[in-house]
C-alpha positions in Angstrom: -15.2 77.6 150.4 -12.1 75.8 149.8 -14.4 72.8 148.5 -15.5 74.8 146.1 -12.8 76.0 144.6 -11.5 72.5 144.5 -14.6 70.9 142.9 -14.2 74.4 140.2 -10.7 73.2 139.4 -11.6 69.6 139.3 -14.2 70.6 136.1 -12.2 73.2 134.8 -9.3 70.4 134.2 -11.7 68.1 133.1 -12.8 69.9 130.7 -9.4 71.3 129.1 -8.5 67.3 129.4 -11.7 66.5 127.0 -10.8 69.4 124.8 -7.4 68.1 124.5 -8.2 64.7 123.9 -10.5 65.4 121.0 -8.4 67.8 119.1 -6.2 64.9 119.4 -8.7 62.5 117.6 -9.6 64.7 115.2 -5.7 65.8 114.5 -5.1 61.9 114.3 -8.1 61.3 112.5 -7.3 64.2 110.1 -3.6 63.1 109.9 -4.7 59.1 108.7 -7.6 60.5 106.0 -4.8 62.3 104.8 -2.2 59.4 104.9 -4.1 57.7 103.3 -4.9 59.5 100.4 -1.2 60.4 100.1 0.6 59.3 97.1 4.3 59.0 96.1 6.3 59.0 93.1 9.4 57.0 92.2 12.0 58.0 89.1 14.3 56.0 87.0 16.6 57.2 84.2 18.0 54.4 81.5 20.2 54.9 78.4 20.1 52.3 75.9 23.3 52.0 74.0 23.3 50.7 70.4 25.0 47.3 70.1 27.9 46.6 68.4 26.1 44.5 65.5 23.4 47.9 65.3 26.9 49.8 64.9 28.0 47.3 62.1 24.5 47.7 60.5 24.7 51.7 60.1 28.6 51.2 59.4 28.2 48.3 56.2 26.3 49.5 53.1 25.7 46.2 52.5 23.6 44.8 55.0 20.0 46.3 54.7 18.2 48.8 57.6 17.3 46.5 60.6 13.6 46.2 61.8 14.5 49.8 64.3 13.5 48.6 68.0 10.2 51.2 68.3 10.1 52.8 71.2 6.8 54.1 71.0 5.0 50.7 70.5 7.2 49.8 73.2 5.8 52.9 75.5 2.2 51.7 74.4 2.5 48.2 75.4 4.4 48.7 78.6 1.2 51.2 79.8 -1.3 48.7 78.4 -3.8 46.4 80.1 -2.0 43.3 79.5 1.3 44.3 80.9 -0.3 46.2 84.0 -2.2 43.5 84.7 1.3 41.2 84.6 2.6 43.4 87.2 -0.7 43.1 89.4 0.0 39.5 89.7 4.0 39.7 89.8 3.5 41.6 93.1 0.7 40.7 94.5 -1.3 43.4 93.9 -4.8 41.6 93.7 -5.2 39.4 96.7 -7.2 41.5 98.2 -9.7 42.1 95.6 -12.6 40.1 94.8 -14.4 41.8 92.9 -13.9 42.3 88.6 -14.9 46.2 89.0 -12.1 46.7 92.0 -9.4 44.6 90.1 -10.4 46.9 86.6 -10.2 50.0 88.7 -6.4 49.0 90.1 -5.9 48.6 86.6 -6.9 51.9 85.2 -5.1 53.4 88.5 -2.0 51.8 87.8 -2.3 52.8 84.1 -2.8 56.2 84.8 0.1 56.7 87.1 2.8 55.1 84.7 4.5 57.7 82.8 7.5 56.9 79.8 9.3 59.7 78.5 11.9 60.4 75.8 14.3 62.9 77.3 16.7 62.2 74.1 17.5 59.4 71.6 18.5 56.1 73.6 17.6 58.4 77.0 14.4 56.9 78.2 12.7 58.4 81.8 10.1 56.0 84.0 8.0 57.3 86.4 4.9 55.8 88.6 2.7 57.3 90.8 1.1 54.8 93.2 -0.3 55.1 97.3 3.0 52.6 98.2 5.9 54.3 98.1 7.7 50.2 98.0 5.5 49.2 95.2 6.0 52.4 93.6 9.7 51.4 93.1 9.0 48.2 92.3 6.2 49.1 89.3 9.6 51.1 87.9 11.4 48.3 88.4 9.6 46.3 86.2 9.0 48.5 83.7 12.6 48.8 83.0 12.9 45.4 83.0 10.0 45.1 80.4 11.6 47.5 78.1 15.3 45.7 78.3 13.8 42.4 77.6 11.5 43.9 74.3 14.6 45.2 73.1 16.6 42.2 73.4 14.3 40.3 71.6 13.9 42.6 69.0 17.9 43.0 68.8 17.6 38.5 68.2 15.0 39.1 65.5 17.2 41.6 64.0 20.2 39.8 64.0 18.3 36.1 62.7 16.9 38.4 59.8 20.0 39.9 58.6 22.2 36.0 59.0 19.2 34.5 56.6 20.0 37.7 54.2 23.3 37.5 54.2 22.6 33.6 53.2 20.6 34.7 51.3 22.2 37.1 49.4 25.4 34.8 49.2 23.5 32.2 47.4 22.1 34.2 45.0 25.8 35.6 44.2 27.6 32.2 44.0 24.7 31.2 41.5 25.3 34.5 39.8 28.8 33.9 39.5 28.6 30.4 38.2 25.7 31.3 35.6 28.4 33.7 34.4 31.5 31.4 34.2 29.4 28.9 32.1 28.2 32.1 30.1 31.9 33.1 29.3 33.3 29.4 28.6 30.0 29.0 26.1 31.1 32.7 24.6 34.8 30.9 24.5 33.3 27.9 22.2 30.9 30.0 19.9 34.0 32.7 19.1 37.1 30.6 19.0 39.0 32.6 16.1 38.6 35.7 17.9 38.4 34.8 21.4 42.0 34.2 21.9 42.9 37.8 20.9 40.2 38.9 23.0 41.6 36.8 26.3 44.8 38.1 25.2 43.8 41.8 25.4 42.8 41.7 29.1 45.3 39.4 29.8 47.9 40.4 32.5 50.5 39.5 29.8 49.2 41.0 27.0 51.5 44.3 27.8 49.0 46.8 26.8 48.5 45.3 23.3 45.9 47.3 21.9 44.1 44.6 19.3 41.6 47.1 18.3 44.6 48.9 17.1 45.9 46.0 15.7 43.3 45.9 12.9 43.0 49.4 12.3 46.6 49.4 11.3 46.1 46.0 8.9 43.0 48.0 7.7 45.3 50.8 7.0 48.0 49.2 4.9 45.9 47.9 2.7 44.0 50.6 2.2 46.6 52.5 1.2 47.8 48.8 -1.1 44.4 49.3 -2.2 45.0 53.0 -3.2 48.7 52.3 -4.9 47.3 49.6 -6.9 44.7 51.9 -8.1 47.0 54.7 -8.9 49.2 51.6 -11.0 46.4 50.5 -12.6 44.9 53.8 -13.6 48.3 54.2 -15.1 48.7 50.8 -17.3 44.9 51.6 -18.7 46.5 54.7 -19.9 49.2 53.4 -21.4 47.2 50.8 -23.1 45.2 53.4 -24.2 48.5 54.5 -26.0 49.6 51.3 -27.5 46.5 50.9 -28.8 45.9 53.7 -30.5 49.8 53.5 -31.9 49.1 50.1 -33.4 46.4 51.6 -34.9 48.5 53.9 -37.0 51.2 51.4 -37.6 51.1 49.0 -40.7 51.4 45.3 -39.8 53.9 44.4 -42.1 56.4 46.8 -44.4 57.8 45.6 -47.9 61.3 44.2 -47.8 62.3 44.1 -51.1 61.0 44.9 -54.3 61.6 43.8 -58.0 61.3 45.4 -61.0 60.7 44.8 -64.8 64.3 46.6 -66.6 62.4 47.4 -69.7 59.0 48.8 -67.8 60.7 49.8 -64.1 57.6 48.3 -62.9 57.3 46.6 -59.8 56.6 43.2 -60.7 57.3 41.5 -57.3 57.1 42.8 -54.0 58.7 40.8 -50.4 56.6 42.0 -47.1 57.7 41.6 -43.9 56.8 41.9 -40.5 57.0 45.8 -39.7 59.5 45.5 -36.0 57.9 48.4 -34.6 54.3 47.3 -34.7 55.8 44.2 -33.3 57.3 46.2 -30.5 54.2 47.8 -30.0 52.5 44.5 -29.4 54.5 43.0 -27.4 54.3 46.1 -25.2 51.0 46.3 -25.3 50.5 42.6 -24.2 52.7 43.6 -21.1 50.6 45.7 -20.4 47.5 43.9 -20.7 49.3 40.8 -18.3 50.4 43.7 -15.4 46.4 45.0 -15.7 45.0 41.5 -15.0 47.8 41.0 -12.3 46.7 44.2 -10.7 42.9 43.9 -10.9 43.1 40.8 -9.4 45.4 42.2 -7.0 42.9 44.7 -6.6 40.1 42.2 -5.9 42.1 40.2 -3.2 42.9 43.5 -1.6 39.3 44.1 -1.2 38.1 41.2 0.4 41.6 41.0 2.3 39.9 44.9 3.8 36.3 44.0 4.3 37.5 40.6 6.2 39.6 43.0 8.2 37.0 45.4 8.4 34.5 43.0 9.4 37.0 41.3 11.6 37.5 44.5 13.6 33.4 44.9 13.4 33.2 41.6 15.1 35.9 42.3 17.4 34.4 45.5 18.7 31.0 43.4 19.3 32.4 40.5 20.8 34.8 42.5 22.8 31.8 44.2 24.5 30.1 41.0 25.2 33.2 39.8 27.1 33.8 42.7 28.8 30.2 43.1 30.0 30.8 39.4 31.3 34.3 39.5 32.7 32.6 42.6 34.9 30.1 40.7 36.0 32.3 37.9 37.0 34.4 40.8 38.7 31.7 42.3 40.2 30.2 38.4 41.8 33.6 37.8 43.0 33.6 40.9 44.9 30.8 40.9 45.8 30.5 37.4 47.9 34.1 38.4 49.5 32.1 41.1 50.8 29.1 38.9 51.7 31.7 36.6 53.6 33.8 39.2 55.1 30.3 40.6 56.2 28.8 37.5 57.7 31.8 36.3 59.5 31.2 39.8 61.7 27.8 39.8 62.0 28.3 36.2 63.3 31.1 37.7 65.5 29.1 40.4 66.8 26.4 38.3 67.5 28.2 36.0 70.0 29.9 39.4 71.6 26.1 40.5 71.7 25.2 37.0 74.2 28.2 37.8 76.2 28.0 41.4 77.2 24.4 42.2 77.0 24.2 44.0 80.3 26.8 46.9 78.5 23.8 47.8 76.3 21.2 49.4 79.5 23.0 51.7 81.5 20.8 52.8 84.5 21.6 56.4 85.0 19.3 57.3 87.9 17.8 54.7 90.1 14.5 53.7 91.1 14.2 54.8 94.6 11.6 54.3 97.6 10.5 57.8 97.9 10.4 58.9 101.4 7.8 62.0 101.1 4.4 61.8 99.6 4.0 63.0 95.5 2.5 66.7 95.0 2.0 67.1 91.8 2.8 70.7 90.4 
C-alpha cells in the first residue's frame, strides 16, 4: 500500500515538473519572439541660432538676402537613400547582409523610422525608431551631425557670395565715381564763363550767394533802364514833334531894315536877316534830335545788355542742373563705397568670429538618449 502511494506521488510530481517546465519554454519562447520584435525610439531636440554675419545680413539694407539655409531640402536629404545608406556603413549596419534585397530592405526600414520635425523656427526635433536601442541613439546622432554640417556649408557659401558682391559692388561704384569726376572736370572745360559762378554757388564759401538771384536783379535794373529810356525817349519824339511843327510856322529870315524912295514912300531896298527865333528853334530841335539818337542807341545796348542777361540766366539754370545732377552723383558714389567699405570690413569680421565660435550656433536642447524600454507607438 505504501508503495503505491509512493509510485502515485512519484508521477503526480513528475508530471507538475513537465508542466512547469514547458510553460517555461513557452513563456521564454514567447518572451524572445517578443524581444525580438520589440522596437525603441530615441529623441533629440536642437536649436539653431542665426549667426552673427546672418544677423548683419537682415540688419544692413545693403547687402542682398542670403541663399536661406532650407530646411526642408535639408529634411529630404537627411531621410534619403544616399544618406541612410552613409549611416549603414558608418556603423556597421551591413556586415551581416549579403544579399542586395536584405541590404534595400534595411534601407527602407531605416528610412521609415527617421522622423524630422519643425517644432518652431530654428527648433528642429529628431527622432528614429530602430530594433537597437544603441544604434537607435546613434542614427540621431548622426543625423544631427548631418544637419550642423549642411548648414555650415551653406552658412560658407553664403558668406563667399556676399564678399564677391560686396567686391563686386565696390568696383562698380569706384568706376561710377571716377566716370563722374571726369564728367564734371569735362563740364568744367566746355562751360568755363559760367562754371566758376556755378562752383561758387555750392561752394562752402560762397555764404549763401544766391546767383540765380544775382541775374534776376541785373535783369531787373535794366529792365526798368530799358523802361526809363523809353519813357525819355517817348518824350524827346514829342517834343520834336513840337519844334517841328513851330519851325514850320516861323519865317527863316525877318527884314532888318528897309529903305524908301522920299518922293514915292516906296520900298526900294529891303536888308533880311536871320529871324533869332527860328534859329532858336533849330538849335533846339537839333538837341533834340542828338539826345534821340543817344537814347535809341542807349535803347539798343540795353536790349542786348537784357537778352545776354536773360539768356545768361537761361544758361545758368541749365547748366546749374547738369552740375547739380552730377555733384549728386559724385555725393551719392562717395557715400555709397564708404558704405560698401564699412560693410565689408564686418562681413569680413564676422566671418573670422564665424570660424572661431561655430559650436555657439547648435545648441542641443534635449539629448539623444539610449532608451531603456521598448517604443509603443500611440
Amino acid at each position: 500500500m505504501l508503495e503505491f502511494k509512493g509510485k502515485r506521488w512519484s508521477r503526480i510530481f513528475y508530471y507538475a515538473l513537465t508542466t512547469v517546465i514547458i510553460g517555461i519554454g513557452c513563456i521564454c519562447s514567447e518572451g524572445s519572439t517578443l524581444a525580438k520584435n520589440s522596437v525603441y525610439r530615441s529623441t533629440a531636440i536642437v536649436e539653431l541660432n542665426k549667426s552673427s554675419l546672418e544677423q548683419l545680413v537682415a540688419s544692413e539694407g545693403l547687402i542682398p538676402k542670403q541663399k536661406s539655409w532650407d530646411i526642408n531640402r535639408a529634411i529630404i536629404n537627411a531621410k534619403s537613400s544616399s544618406m541612410v545608406e552613409s549611416i549603414i556603413e558608418e556603423l556597421n549596419l551591413d556586415k551581416n547582409i549579403t544579399k542586395k534585397r536584405e541590404r534595400r530592405k534595411l534601407i527602407e526600414r531605416i528610412r521609415d523610422g527617421i522622423e524630422i520635425n519643425l517644432l518652431s523656427p530654428g527648433i528642429i526635433e529628431f527622432s528614429v525608431i530602430y530594433d537597437d536601442p544603441f544604434i537607435c541613439q546613434k542614427i540621431v546622432n548622426r543625423l544631427i551631425r548631418f544637419f550642423i554640417k549642411d548648414r555650415l556649408y551653406h552658412q560658407d557659401e553664403d558668406s563667399e557670395e556676399n564678399m564677391e558682391w560686396l567686391d563686386n559692388e565696390l568696383e562698380f561704384q569706384r568706376k561710377r565715381r571716377l566716370n563722374t569726376e571726369e564728367a564734371i572736370e569735362s563740364f568744367r572745360k566746355e562751360n568755363q564763363n559760367i562754371s566758376i559762378y556755378i562752383e561758387l554757388a555750392y561752394s562752402p564759401d560762397s555764404a549763401g550767394i544766391n546767383f540765380p538771384g544775382v541775374f534776376a536783379k541785373r535783369y531787373e535794373k535794366y529792365s526798368q533802364e530799358l523802361l526809363d529810356s523809353g519813357i525819355e525817349y517817348k518824350t524827346l519824339k514829342a517834343e520834336e514833334k513840337l519844334l517841328v511843327e513851330e519851325l514850320a510856322k516861323t519865317a527863316e529870315t525877318i527884314i532888318i531894315e528897309t529903305k524908301t524912295d522920299r518922293n514915292t514912300d516906296k520900298v526900294v531896298l529891303e536888308t533880311k536877316g536871320v529871324n533869332p527865333v527860328y534859329q532858336a528853334l533849330q538849335l533846339d530841335l537839333m538837341r533834340c534830335l542828338r539826345k534821340i539818337s543817344g537814347i535809341e542807341e542807349n535803347i539798343e545796348i540795353i536790349k542786348e545788355i537784357t537778352r545776354m542777361t536773360v539768356n545768361k540766366l537761361k544758361q545758368f539754370l541749365e547748366k546749374e542742373r547738369e552740375y547739380a545732377g552730377l555733384m549728386r552723383k559724385l555725393k551719392k558714389s562717395t557715400e555709397m563705397i564708404e558704405q560698401f567699405t564699412s560693410v565689408k570690413e564686418k562681413v569680413s569680421l564676422m566671418r573670422r568670429l564665424e570660424i572661431r565660435n561655430r559650436g555657439t550656433y547648435f545648441r542641443v536642447l534635449e539629448a539623444a538618449e539610449v532608451p531603456r524600454e521598448p517604443y509603443i507607438p500611440d
